[in-house]
MDAnalysis code that builds the backbone (N, CA, C; Angstrom):
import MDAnalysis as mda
import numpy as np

u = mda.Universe.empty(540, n_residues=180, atom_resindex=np.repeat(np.arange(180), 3), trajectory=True)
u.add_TopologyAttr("name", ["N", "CA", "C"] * 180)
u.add_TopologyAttr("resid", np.arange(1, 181))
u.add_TopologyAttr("resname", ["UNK", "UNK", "UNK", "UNK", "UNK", "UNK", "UNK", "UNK", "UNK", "UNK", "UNK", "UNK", "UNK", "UNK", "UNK", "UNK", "UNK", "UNK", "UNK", "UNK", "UNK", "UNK", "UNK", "UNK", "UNK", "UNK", "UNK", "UNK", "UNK", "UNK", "UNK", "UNK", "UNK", "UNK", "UNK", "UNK", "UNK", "UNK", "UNK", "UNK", "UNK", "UNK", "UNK", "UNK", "UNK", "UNK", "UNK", "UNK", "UNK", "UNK", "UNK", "UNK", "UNK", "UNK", "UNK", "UNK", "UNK", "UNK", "UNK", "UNK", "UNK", "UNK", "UNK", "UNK", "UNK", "UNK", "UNK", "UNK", "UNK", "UNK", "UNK", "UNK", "UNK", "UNK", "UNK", "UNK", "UNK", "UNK", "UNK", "UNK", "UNK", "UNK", "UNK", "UNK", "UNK", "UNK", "UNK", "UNK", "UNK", "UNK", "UNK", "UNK", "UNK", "UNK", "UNK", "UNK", "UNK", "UNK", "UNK", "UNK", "UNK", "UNK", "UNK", "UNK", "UNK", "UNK", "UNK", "UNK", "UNK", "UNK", "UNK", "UNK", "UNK", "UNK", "UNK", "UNK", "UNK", "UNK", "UNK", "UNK", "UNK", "UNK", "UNK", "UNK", "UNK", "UNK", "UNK", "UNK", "UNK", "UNK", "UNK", "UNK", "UNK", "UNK", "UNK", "UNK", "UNK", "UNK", "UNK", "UNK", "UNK", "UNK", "UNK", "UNK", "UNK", "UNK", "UNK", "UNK", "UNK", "UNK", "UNK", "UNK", "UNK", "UNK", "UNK", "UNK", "UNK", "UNK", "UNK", "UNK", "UNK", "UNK", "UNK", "UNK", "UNK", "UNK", "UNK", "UNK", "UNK", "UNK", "UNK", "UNK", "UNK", "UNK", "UNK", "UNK", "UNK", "UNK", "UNK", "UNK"])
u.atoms.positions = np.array([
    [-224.840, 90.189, 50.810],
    [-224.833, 91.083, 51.951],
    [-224.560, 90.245, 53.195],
    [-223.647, 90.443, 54.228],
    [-223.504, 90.342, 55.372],
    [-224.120, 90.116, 56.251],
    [-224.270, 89.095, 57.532],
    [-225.495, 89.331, 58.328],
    [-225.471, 90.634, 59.212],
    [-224.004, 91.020, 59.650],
    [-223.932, 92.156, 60.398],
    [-224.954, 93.700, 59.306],
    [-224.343, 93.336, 58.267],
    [-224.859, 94.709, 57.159],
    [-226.424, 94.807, 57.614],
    [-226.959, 92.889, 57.124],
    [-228.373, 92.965, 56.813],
    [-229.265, 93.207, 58.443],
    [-228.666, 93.247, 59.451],
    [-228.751, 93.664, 60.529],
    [-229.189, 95.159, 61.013],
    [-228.038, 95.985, 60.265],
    [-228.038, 96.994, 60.493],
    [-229.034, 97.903, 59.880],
    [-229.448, 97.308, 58.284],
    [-229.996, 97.934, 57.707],
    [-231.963, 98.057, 58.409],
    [-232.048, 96.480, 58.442],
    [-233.026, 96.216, 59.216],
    [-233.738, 96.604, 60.715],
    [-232.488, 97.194, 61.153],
    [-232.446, 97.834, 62.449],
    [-232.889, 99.467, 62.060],
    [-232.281, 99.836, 61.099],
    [-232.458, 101.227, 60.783],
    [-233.703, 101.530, 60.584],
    [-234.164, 100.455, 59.628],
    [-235.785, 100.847, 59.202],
    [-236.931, 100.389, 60.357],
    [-236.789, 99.417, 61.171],
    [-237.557, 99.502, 62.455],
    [-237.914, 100.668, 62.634],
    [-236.026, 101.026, 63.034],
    [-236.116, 102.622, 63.646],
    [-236.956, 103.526, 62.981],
    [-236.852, 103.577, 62.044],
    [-237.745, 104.302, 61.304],
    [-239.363, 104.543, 61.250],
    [-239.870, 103.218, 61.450],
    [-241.475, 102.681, 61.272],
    [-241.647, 103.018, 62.620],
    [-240.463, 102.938, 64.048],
    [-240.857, 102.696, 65.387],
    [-241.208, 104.253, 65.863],
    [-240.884, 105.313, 64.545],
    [-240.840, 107.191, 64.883],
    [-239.347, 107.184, 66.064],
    [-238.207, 106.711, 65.840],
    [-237.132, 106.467, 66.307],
    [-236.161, 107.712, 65.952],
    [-235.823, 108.909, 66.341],
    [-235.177, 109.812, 66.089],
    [-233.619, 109.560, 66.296],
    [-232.832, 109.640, 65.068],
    [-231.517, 109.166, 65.536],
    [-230.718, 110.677, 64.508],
    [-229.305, 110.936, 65.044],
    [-228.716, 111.700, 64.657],
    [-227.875, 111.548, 63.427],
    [-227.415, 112.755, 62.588],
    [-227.161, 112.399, 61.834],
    [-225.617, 113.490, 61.438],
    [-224.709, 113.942, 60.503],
    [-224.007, 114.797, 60.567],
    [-224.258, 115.302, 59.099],
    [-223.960, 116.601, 58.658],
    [-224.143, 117.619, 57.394],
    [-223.449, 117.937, 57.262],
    [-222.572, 118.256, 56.038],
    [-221.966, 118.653, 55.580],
    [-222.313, 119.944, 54.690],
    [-220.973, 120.848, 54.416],
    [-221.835, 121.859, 53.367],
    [-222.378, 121.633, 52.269],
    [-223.073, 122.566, 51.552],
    [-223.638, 121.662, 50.368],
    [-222.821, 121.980, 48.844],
    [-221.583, 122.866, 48.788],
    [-221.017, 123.332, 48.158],
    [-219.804, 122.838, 47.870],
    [-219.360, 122.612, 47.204],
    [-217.786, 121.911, 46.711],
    [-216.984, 122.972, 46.853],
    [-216.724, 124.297, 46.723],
    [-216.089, 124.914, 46.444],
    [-215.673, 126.222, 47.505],
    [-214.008, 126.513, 47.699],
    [-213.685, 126.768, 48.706],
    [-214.197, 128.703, 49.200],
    [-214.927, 129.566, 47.829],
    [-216.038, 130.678, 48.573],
    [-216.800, 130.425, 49.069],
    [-217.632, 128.836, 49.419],
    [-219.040, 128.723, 49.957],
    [-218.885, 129.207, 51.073],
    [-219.825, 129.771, 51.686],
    [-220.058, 130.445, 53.349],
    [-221.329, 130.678, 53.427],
    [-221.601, 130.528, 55.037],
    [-222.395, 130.961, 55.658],
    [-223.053, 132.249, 55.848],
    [-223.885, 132.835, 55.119],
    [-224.460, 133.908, 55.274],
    [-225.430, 133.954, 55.773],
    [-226.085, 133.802, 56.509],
    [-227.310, 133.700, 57.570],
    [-227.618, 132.598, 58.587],
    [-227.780, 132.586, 59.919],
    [-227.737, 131.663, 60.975],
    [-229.124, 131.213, 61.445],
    [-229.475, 132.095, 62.385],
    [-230.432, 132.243, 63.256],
    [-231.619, 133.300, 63.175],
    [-230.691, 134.330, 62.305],
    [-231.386, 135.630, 62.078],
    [-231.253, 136.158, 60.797],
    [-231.949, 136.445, 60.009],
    [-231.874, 136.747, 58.523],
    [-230.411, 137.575, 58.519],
    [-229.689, 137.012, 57.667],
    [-228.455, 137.956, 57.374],
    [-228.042, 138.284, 58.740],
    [-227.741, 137.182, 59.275],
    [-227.280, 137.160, 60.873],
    [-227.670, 138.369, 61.838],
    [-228.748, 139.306, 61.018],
    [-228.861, 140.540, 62.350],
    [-230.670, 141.198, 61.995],
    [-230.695, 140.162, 60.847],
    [-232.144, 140.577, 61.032],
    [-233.655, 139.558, 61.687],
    [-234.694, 139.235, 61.013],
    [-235.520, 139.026, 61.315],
    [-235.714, 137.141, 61.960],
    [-236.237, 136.374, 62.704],
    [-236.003, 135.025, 62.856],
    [-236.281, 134.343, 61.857],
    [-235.265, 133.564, 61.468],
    [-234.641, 132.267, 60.400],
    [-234.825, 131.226, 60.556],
    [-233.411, 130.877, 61.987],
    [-233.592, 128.948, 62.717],
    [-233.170, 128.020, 61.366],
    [-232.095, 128.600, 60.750],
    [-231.746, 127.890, 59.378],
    [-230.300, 128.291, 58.926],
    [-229.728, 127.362, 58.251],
    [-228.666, 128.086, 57.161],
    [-228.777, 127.868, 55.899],
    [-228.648, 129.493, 55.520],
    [-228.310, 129.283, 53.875],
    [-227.003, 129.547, 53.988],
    [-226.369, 129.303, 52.890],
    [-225.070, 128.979, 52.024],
    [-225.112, 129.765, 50.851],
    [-223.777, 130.396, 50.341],
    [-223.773, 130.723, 48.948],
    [-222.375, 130.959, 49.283],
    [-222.050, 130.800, 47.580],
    [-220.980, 130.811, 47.395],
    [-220.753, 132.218, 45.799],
    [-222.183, 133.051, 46.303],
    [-222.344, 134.143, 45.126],
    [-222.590, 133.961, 43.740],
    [-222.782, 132.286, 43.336],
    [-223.187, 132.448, 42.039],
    [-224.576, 131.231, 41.763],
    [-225.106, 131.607, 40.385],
    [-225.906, 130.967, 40.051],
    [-226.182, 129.995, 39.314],
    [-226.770, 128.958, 39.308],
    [-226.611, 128.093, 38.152],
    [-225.610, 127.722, 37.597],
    [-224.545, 127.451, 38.779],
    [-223.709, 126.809, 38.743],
    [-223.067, 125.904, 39.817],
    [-222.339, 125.074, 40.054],
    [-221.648, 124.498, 40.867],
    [-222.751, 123.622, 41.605],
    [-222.608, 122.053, 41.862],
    [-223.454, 121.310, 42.484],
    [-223.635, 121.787, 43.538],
    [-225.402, 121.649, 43.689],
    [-225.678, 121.608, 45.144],
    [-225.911, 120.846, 45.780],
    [-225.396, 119.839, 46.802],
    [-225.710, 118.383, 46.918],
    [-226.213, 117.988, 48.006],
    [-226.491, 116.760, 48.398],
    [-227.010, 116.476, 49.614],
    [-225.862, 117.128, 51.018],
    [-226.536, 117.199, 51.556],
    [-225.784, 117.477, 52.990],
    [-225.541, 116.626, 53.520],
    [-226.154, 115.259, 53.863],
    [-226.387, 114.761, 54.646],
    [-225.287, 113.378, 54.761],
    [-224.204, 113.118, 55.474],
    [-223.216, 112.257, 55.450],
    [-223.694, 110.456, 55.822],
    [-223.559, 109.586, 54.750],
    [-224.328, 108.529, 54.561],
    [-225.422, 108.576, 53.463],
    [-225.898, 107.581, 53.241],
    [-227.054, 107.344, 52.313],
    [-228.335, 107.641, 53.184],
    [-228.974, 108.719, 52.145],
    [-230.205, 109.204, 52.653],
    [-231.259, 108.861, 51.458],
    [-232.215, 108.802, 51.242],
    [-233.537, 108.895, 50.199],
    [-233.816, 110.439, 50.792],
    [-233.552, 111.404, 49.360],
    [-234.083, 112.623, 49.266],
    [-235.239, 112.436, 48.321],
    [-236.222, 112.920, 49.087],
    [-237.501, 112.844, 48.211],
    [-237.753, 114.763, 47.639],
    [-237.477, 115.038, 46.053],
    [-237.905, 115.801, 45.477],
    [-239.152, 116.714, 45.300],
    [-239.076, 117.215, 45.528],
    [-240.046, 118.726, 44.889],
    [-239.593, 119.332, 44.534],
    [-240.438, 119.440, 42.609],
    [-239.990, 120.279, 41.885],
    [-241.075, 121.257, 40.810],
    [-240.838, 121.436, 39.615],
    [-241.383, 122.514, 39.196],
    [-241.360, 123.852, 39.287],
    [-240.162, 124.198, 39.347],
    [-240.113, 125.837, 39.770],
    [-239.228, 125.339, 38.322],
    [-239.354, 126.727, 37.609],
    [-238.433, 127.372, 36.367],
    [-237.287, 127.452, 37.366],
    [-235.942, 127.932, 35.993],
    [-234.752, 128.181, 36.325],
    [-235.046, 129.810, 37.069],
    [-234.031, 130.153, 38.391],
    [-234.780, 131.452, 38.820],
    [-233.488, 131.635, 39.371],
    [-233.301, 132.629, 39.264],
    [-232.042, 132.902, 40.262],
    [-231.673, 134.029, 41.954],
    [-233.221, 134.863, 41.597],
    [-233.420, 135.891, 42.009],
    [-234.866, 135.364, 42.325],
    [-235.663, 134.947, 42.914],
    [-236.937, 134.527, 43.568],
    [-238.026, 134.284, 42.663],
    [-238.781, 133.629, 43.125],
    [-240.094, 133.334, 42.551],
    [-241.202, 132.771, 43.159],
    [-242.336, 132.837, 42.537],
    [-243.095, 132.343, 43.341],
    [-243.797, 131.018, 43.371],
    [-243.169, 129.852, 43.773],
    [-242.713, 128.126, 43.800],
    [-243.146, 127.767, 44.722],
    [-243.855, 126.635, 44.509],
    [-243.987, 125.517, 46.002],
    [-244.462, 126.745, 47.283],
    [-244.894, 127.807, 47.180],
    [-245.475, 127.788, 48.459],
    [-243.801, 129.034, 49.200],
    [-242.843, 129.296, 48.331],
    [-241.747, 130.029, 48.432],
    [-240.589, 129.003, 48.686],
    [-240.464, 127.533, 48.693],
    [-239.446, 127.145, 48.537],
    [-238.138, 126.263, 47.763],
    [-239.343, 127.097, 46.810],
    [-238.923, 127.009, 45.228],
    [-238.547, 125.149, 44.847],
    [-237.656, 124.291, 44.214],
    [-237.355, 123.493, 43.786],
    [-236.450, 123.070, 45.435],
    [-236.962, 122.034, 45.817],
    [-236.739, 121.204, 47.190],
    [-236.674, 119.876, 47.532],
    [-235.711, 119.106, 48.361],
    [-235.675, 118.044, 48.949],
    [-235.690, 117.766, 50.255],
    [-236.155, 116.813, 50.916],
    [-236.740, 117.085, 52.310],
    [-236.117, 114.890, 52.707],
    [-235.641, 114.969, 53.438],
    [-235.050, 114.046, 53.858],
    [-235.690, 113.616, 55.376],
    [-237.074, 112.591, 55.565],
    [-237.597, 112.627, 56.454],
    [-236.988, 110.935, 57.708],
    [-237.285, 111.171, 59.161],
    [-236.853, 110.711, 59.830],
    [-237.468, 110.387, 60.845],
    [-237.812, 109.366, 61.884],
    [-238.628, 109.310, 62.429],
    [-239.324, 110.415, 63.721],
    [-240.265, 110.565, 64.463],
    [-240.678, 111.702, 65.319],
    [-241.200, 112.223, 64.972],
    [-241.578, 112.880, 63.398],
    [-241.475, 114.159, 63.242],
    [-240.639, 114.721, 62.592],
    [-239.370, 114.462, 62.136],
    [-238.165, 115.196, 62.036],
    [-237.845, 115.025, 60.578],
    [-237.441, 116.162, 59.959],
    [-237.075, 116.633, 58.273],
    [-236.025, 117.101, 58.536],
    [-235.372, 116.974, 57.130],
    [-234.057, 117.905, 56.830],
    [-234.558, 118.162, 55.617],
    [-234.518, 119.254, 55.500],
    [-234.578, 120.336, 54.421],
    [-233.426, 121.041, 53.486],
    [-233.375, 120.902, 51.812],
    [-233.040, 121.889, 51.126],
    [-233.109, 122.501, 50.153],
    [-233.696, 123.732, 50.191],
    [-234.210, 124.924, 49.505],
    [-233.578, 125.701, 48.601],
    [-234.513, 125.953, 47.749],
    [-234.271, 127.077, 46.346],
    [-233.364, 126.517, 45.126],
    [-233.422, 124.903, 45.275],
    [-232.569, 124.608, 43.978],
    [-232.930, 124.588, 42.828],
    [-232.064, 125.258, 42.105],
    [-232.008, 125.786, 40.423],
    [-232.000, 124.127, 39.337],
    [-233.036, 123.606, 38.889],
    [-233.108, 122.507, 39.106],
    [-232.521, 121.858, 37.716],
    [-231.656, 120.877, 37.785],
    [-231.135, 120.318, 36.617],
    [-231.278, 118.507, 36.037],
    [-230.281, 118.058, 35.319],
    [-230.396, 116.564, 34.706],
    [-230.264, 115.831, 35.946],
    [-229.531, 116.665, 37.609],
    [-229.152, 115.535, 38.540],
    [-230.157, 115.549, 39.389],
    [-231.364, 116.173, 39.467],
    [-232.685, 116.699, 39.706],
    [-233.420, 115.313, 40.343],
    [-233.814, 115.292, 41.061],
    [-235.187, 114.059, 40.979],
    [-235.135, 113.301, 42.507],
    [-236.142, 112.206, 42.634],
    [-235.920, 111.648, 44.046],
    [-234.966, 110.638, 44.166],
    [-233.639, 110.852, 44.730],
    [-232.701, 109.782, 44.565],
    [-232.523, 109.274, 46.469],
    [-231.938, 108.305, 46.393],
    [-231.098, 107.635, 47.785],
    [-229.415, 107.922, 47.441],
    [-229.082, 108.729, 47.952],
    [-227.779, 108.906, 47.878],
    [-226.888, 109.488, 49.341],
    [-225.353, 109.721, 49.178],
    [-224.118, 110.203, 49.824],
    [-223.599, 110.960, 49.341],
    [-223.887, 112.713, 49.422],
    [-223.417, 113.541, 48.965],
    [-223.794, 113.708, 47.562],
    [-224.594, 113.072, 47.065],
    [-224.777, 113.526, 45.275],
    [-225.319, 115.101, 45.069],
    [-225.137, 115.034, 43.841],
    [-225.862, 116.715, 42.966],
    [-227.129, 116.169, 43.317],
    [-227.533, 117.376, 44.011],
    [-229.167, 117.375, 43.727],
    [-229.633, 118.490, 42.479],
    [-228.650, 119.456, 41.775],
    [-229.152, 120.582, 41.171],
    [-228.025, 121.338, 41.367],
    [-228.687, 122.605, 40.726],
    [-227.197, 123.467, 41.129],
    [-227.824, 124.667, 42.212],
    [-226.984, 125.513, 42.331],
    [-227.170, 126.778, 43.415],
    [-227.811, 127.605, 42.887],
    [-228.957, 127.646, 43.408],
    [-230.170, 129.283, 42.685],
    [-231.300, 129.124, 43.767],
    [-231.944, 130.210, 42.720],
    [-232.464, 130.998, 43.611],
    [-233.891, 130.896, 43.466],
    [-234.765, 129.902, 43.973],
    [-236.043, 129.542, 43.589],
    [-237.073, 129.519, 44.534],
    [-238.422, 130.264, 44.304],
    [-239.001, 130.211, 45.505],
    [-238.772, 131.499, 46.231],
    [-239.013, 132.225, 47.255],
    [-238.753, 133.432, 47.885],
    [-237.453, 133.470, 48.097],
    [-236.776, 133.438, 47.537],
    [-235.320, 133.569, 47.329],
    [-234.559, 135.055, 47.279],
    [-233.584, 135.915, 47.984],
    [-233.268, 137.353, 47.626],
    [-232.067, 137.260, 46.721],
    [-231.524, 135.705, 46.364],
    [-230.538, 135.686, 45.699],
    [-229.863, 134.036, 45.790],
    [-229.312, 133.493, 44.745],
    [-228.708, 132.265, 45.130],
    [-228.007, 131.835, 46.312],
    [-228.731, 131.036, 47.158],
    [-228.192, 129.960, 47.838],
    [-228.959, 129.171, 48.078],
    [-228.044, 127.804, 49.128],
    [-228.794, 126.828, 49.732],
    [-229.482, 127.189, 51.053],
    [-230.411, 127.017, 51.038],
    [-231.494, 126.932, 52.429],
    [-231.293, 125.741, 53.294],
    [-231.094, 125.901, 54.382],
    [-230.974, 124.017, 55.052],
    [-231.690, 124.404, 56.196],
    [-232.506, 123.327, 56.627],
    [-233.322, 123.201, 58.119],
    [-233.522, 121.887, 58.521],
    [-233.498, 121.922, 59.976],
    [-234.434, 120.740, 60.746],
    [-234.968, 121.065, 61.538],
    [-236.285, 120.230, 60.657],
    [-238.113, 120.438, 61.698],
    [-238.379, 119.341, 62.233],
    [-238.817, 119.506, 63.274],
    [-240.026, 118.243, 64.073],
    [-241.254, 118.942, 63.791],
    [-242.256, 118.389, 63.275],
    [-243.527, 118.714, 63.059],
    [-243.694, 119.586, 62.682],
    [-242.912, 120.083, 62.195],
    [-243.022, 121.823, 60.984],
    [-242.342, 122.627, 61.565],
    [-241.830, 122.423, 62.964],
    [-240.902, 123.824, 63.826],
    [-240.019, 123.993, 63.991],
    [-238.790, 124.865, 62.647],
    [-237.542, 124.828, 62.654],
    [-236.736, 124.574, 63.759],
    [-235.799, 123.983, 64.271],
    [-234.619, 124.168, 65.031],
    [-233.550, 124.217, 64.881],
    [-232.575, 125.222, 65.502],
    [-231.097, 125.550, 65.310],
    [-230.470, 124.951, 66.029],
    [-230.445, 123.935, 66.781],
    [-230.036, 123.354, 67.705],
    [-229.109, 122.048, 66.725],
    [-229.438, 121.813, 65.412],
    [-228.508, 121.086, 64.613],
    [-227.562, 121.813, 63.749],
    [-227.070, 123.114, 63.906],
    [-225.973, 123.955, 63.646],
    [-225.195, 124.558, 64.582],
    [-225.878, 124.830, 65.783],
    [-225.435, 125.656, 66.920],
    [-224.356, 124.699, 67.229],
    [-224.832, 123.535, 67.627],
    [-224.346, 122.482, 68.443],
    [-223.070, 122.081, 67.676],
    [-222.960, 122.451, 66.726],
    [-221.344, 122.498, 65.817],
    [-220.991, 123.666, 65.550],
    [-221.192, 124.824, 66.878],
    [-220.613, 125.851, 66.584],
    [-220.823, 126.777, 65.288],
    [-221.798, 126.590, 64.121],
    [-221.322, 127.336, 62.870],
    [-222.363, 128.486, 62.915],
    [-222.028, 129.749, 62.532],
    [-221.830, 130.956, 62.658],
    [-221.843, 131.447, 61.326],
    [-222.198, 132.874, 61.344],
    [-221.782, 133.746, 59.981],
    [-220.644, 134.034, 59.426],
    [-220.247, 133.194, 58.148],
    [-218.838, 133.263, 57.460],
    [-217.804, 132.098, 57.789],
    [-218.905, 130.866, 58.763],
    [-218.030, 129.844, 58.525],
    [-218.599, 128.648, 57.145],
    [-217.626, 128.515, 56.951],
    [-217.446, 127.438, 55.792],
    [-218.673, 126.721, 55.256],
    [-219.176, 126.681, 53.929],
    [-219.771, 125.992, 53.542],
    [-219.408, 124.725, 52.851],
    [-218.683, 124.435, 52.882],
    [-217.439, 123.977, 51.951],
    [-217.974, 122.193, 52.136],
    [-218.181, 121.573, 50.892],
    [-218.546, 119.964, 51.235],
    [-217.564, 119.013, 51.465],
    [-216.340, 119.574, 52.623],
    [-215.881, 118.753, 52.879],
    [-216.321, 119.098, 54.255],
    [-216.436, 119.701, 54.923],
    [-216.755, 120.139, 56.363],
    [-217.906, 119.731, 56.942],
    [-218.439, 119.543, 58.582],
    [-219.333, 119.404, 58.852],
    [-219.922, 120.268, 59.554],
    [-221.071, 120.927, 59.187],
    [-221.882, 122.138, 60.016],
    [-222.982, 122.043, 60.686],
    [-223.268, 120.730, 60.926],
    [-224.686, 120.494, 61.570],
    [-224.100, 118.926, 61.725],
    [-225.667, 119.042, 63.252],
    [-225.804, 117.735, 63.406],
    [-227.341, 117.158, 63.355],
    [-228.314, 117.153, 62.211],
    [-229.495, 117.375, 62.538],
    [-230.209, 115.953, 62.915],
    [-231.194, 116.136, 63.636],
    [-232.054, 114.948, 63.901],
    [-232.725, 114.399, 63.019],
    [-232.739, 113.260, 62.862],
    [-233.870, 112.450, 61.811],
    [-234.687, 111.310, 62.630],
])
């Protein structure tokens, strides 16, 4: 390793231990070109408060659902929810989950995965975490995504990239910028 690399890396994790909030960019969590945005701010963009996006791309137990998060992250796992596609009652409603934590306060969250062999707590760039379902208070397969400081969602890491109901979920795109 490099001294610039071993620098950087070392710098990161300070940041980390120091509660150092630094930004980060997301991508969708879906490979495939139906994924979309079906809910923003407001359940099904016109109902009840959210402060989140889910994703679907309409099916279940299928197609990776992967990290969002652009760079190497450590997603730390929660699991134990059965295969579900249509809700259940998991973890407290958020069924089979990875939570990607950052200094401040600050999580990235993602919810209701249908959980498979790519399952577990990994450090990765875009990997399968599972596939797309519906686990946990779920009304139907998708991905759930959030960022909290101290448990209190904010939309301010989707807004701020513009994304909206029926834009792209698609994992080549970026739809957030959330804090860690």
């Amino acid at each position: 390793m490099n001294v610039k690399k071993m620098l950087c890396v070392a710098g990161s994790l300070l940041a980390g231990w120091a509660g150092v909030a630094v930004a980060a960019n997301a991508k969708g969590p879906i490979c495939e070109p139906n994924a979309r945005v079906n809910s923003t701010t407001y359940y099904s963009c016109n109902g009840g408060s959210h402060t989140a996006l889910d994703i679907s791309n309409g099916t279940c137990g299928e197609w990776n659902h992967r990290g969002m998060l652009a760079g190497s992250y450590a997603y730390k796992y929660y699991g134990g929810c059965g295969a579900a596609c249509y809700g259940s009652t998991c973890n407290g409603g958020a069924g089979n989950y990875y939570v990607v934590s950052g200094g401040s306060g600050w999580e990235f969250r993602q919810l209701h995965i249908y959980a498979n062999t790519s399952s577990g707590t990994k450090t990765c760039d875009g990997c399968a975490l599972g596939l797309v379902g519906g686990t946990g208070e779920a009304t139907g397969p998708h991905v759930h995504a959030d960022n909290r400081q101290y448990g209190t969602r904010k939309s301010a890491w989707y807004t701020s990239k513009g994304t909206t109901c029926g834009t792209t979920g698609n994992c080549t795109t970026v739809i957030g910028a959330p804090t860690l």
